[in-house]
N, C-alpha and C positions, 0 to 999 in steps of 0.2 A: 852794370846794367842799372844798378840803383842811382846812380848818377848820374845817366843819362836822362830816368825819368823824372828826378829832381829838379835838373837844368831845365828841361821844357817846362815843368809846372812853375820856377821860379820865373824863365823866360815869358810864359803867359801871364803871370801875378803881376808880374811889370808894364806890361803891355796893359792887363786893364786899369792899373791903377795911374797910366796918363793918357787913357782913352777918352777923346769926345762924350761917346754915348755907348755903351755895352749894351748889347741885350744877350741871353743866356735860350738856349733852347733844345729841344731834343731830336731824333732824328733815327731813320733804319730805312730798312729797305733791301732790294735783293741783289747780291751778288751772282756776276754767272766771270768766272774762270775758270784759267789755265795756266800752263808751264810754258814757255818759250826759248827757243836758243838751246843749245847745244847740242848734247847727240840725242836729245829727248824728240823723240818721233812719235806719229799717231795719237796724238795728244784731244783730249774731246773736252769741250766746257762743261765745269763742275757747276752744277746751281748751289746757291749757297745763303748768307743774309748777313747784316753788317745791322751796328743798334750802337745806340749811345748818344753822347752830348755835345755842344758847341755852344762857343761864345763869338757873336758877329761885335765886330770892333771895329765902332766909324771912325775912319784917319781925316779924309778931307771928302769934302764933296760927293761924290759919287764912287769911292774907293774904301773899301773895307778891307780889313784881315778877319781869316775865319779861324781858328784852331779847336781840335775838334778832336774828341778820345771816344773810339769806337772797338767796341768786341769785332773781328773780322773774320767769318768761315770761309776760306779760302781750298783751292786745291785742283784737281785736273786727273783726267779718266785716260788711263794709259791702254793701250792694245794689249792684253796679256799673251805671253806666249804660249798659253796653254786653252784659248779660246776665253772672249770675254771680254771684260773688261776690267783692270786692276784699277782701285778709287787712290789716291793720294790726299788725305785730310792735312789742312795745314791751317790753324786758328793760330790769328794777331789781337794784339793790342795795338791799335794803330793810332800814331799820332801826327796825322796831317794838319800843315800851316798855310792854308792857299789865300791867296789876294784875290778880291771878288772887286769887279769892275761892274757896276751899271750901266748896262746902254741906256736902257730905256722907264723914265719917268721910276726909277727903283721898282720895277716888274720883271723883265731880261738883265742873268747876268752872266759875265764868261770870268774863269775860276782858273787859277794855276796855283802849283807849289810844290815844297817839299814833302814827304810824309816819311815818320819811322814808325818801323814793325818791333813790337816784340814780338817773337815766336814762344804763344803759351805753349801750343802740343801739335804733335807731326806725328799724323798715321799711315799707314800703307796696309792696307787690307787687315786694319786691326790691328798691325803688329807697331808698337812705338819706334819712332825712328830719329827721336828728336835729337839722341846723341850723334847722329850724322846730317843733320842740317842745320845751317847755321842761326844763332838765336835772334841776332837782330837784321831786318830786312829795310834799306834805303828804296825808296819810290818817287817817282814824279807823277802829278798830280794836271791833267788837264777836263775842264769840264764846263756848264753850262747849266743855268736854272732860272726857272720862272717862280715867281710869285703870283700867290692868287692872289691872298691879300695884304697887309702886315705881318702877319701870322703864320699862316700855310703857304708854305712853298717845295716845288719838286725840282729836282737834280739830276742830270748825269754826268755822270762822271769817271775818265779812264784813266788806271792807275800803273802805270809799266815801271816794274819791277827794276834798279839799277845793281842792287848786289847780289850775287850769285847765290842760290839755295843751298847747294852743297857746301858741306864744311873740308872738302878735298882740299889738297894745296892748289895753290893757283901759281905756278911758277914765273906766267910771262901776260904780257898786259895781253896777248892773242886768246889764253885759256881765260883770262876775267869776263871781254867781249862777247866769246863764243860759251860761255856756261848755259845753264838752264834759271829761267828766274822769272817768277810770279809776271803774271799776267791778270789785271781784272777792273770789269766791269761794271759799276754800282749806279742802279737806278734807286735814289732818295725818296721820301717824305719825312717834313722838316717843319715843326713846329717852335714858333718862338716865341717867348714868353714878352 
């Protein structure tokens, strides 16, 4: 895992040091997720909140790369079978790399990319469960943002989950497809320095 996060931090250090223009800036806002895919049924959105940093990286013209290290409360409200509702806490360190395209006069932008999860901690109604979920999470990144000004700007952005949360075996590419895996929602404010 320590090598993983090394690689993107050396991957981004190279990235700003043959970047055009960097600017550096902060960012949060609310998460509302869920679980998706496999035998996970009755699944509700968990409200939740996402906080941290970004560096916007101008390449050419109206094309950026954004990479961005954010604390992530994640998770999803299960039908318990004993009446109720059972919570699933799942908090990331996430490290999305999305391409930001300007349509318009650098105000509208529309946003894709990869993102990796570290999995800090996994609860299930208080009880730790981190030893059964797996610790790093692959997601794709698609989203949209306006600027108000140089400065302030707001985001959403939808983040679907590609590797399976359970650390079960996965025998056949049918059980990888059909597993259970993060689902979520993140509406931003984003200041830039």
């Amino acid at each position: 895992m320590k090598k993983i996060i090394l690689s993107a931090i050396a991957m981004m250090a190279f990235a700003f040091s043959n970047a055009q223009e960097t600017r550096f800036g902060v960012k949060g806002g609310l998460n509302i997720s869920t679980v998706v895919g496999g035998d996970v049924d009755n699944t509700k959105s968990l409200i939740g909140f996402h906080v941290g940093g970004l560096a916007e990286i101008h390449i050419v013209e109206k094309f950026y790369i954004q990479p961005e290290l954010l604390f992530s409360a994640q998770g999803t409200k299960v039908d318990s079978d004993f009446g109720g509702d059972a919570t699933l806490k799942l908090n990331y360190l996430n490290i999305p790399v999305v391409a930001k395209y300007y349509i318009v006069d650098k105000k509208f932008n529309v946003e894709a990319g990869p993102q990796l999860g570290v999995l800090l901690s996994a609860k299930a109604e208080g009880e730790d469960i981190k030893d059964f979920t797996r610790s790093v999470d692959f997601g794709f990144n698609i989203g949209a943002g306006y600027s108000f000004t140089d400065n302030l700007s707001v985001g959403l952005r939808y983040t679907i989950g590609l590797s399976p949360l359970s650390d079960r075996d996965i025998d056949n590419t049918d059980d990888y497809y059909d597993s259970a895996k993060n689902s979520n929602l993140q509406l931003s404010l984003a200041y830039k320095f």
